[in-house]
C-alpha positions as CSV (number, residue, x, y, z in Angstrom):
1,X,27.5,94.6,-29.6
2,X,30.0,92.7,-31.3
3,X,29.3,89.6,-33.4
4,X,32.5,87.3,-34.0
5,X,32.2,85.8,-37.4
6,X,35.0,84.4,-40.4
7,X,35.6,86.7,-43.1
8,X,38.2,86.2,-46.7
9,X,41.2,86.4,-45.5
10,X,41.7,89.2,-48.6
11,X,39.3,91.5,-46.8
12,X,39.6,91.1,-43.2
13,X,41.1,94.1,-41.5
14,X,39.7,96.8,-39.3
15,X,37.3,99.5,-41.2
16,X,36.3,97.2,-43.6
17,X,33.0,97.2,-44.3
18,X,30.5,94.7,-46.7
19,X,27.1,94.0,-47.3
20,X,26.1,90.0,-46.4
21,X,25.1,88.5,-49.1
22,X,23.5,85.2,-49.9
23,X,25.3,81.9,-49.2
24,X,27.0,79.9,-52.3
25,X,26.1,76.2,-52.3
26,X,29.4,75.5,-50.9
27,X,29.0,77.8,-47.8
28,X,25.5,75.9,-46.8
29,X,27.3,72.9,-46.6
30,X,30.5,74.0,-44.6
31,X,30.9,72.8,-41.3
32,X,31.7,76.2,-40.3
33,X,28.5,77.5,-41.5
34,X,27.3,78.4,-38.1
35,X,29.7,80.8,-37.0
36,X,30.7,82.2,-41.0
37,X,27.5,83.0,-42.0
38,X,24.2,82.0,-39.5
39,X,25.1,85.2,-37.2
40,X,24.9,87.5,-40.1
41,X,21.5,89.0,-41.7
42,X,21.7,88.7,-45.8
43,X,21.9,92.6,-47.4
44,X,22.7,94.2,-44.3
45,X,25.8,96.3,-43.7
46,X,28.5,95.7,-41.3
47,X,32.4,96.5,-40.2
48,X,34.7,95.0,-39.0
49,X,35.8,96.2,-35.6
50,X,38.9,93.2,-35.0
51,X,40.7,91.1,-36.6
52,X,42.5,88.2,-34.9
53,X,45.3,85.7,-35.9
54,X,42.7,82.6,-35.8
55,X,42.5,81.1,-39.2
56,X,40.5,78.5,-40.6
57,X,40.3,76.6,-44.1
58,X,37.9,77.5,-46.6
59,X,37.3,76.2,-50.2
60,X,36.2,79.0,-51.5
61,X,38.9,81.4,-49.8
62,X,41.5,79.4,-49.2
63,X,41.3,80.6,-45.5
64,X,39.2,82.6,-43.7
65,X,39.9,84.8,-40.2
66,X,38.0,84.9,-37.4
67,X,37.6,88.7,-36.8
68,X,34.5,91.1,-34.8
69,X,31.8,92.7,-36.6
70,X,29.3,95.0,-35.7
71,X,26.2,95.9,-37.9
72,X,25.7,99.7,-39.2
73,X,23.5,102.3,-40.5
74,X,23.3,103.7,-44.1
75,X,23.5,107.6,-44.8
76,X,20.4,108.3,-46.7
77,X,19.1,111.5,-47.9
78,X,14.7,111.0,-47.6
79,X,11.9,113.1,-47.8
80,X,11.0,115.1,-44.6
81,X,8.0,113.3,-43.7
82,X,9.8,110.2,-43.2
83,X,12.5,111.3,-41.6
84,X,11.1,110.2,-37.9
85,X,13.3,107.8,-35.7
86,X,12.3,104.8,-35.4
87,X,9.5,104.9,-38.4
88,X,10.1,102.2,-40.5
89,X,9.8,102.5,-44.7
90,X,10.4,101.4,-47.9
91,X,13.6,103.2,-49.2
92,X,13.2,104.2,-53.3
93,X,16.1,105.0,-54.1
94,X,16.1,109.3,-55.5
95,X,17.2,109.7,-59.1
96,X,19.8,112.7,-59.6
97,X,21.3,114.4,-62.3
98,X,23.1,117.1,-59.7
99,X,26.3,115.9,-60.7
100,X,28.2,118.8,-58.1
101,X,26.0,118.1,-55.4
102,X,27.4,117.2,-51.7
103,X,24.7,114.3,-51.1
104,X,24.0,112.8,-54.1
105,X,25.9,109.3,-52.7
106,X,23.3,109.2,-50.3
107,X,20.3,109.5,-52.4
108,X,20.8,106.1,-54.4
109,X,23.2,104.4,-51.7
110,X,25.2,101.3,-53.3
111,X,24.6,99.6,-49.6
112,X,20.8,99.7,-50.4
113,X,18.6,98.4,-53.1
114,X,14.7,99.4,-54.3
115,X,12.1,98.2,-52.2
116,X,13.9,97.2,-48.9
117,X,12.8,98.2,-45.4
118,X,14.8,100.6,-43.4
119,X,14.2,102.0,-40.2
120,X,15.2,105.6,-39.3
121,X,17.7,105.5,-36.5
122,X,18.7,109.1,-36.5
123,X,18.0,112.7,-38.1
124,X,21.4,114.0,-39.3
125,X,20.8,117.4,-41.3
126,X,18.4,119.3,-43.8
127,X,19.8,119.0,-47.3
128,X,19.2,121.9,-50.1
129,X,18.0,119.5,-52.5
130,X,17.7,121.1,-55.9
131,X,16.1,118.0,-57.7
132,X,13.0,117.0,-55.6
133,X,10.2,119.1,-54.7
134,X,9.6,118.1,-50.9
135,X,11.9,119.1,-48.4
136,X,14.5,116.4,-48.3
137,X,16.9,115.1,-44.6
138,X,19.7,113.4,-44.3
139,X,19.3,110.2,-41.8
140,X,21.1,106.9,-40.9
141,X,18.8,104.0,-40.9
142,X,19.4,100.5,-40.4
143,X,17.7,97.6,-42.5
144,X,14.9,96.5,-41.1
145,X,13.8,93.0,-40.4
């Protein structure tokens, strides 16, 4: 489901997509707080879907457009055992040195840091991991609350 929200101006066109991050000092005291920010969970990925003409002022931006976002999953490669939808984890980044391989973006993601929750939405595809010894899957998860 769509969420409408404001984005920079600079960015806001369909296919883009960005993590939330945290508010500057500024933002939490921006009358447009609640529909910029307060619909969107910090550190979790989303695109945009639309983009509309509406623009408002910003002091950070200069102006910022109203546009539709929708929140979604990270590619990961994981160990086997985890790889269960709907289990929820702690995602560790894998370290790699397989400089040629396929999935190596997806073992230490730039969408996800050490230590965060994810939940396993789907089971993609076995990967022929070289590197680890356990039997490793590619899966989307989302971040989980």
């Amino acid at each position: 489901m769509p969420i409408i929200t404001l984005l920079n101006h600079m960015v806001a066109r369909k296919g883009f997509r960005f993590i939330q991050g945290q508010p500057s000092e500024e933002c939490l005291r921006c009358r447009l707080r609640p529909v910029c920010l307060d619909k969107l969970k910090p550190n979790h990925l989303y695109e945009v879907t639309k983009v509309t003409n509406i623009k408002n002022s910003c002091k950070l931006y200069e102006y910022v457009v109203t546009v539709e976002v929708e929140e979604k999953p990270v590619l990961l490669v994981i160990p086997k055992r985890l790889a269960l939808e709907g289990l929820k984890f702690t995602y560790k980044p894998i370290e790699c040195g397989e400089v040629k391989c396929p999935y190596r973006i997806f073992c230490n993601t730039e969408y996800l840091k050490n230590d965060v929750p994810v939940k396993v939405v789907s089971v993609k595809e076995k990967v022929n991991c070289r590197v680890s010894k356990e039997a490793m899957v590619l899966v989307e998860a989302m971040l989980a609350d």
